[in-house]
N, C-alpha and C positions, 0 to 999 in steps of 0.2 A: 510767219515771221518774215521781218523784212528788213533788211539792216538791225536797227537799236530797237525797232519797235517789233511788237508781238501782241497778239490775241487768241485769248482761249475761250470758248462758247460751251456749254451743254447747256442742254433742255432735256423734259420728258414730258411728254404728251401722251395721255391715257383718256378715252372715250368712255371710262368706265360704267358701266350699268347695274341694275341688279332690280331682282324680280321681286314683286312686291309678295305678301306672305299669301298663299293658295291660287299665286295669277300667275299668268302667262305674260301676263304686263310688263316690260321690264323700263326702269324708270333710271334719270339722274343718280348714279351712286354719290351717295353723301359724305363731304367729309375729303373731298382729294377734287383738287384743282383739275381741272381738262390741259392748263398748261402749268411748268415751275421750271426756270432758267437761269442760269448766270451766264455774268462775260463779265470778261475783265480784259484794260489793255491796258500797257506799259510800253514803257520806253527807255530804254539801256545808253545814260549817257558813258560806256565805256567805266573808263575807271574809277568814275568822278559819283557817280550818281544815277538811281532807279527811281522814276516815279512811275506810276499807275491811278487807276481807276477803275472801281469794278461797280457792279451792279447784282442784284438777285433780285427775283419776285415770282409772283405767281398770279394766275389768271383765276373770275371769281370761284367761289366753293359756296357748294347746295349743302347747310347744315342740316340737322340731325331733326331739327326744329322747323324744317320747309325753308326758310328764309334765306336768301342768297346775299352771301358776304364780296365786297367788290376786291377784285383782284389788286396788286399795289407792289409798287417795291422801294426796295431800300437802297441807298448807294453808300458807297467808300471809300477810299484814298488810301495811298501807300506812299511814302517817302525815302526811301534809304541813301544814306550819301558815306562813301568812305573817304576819310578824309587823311587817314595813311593806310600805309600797304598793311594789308592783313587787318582790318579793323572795320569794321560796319556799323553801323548806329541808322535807325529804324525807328519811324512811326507811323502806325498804322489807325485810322479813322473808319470806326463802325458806324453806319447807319446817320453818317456825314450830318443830314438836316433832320433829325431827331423826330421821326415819323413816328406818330403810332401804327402801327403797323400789324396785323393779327397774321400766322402761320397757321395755316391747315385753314379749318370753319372755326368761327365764332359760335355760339349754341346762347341763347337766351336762355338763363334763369329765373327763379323766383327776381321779382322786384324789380324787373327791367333790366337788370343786370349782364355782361357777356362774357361769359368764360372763354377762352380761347389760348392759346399758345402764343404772345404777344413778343414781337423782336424787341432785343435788347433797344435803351433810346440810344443816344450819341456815345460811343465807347471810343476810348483812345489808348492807344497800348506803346510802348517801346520797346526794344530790342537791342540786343549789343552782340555781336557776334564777331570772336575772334577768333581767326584762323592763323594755325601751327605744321 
């Protein structure tokens, strides 16, 4: 943090393996990224108003199916302005440019198809927060 402004980071980074059935081989564990992050930064205009900017994603993933799914991430925005004392109003922007986007690995099915855990598209949300 620095005056108005702030940033918050995590990641987790996992080299996962895993042996194949009767080997000593141990290979790409399937199914979980090598990297997955967020950061977010804002900026605190005092009394008046918070904006922000955040980000998530993840690095590619080795499905269940051999096939390596490309890593990718999503961004967002945050708005909050008060405009009297004790009163907040808030809008928040998921997934900003409406990415398709897959969480975890993708796995090919029947028909050419990809099941996966797919991020919400462009979500927008409000908020109203009164403080007593």
């Amino acid at each position: 943090q620095n005056g108005g402004f702030s940033m918050v980071a995590n990641a987790t980074y996992s080299k996962a393996t895993r042996a194949g059935a009767g080997s000593t081989l141990f290979t790409r564990s399937p199914n979980l990224p090598d990297l997955t992050y967020t950061v977010s930064a804002n900026y605190d205009f005092g009394d008046i108003a918070t904006f922000g900017i955040n980000t998530t994603g993840q690095t590619s993933v080795l499905g269940d199916d051999g096939n390596v799914y490309p890593g990718s991430a999503t961004f967002g925005a945050v708005l909050q302005v008060r405009p009297v004392k004790n009163l907040e109003l808030g809008v928040q922007a998921y997934n900003l440019f409406n990415k398709y986007d897959l969480r975890g690995a993708g796995n090919r099915v029947d028909n050419g198809l990809i099941a996966g855990g797919a991020a919400l598209g462009r979500t927008f949300t409000g908020s109203v927060r009164y403080s007593f």
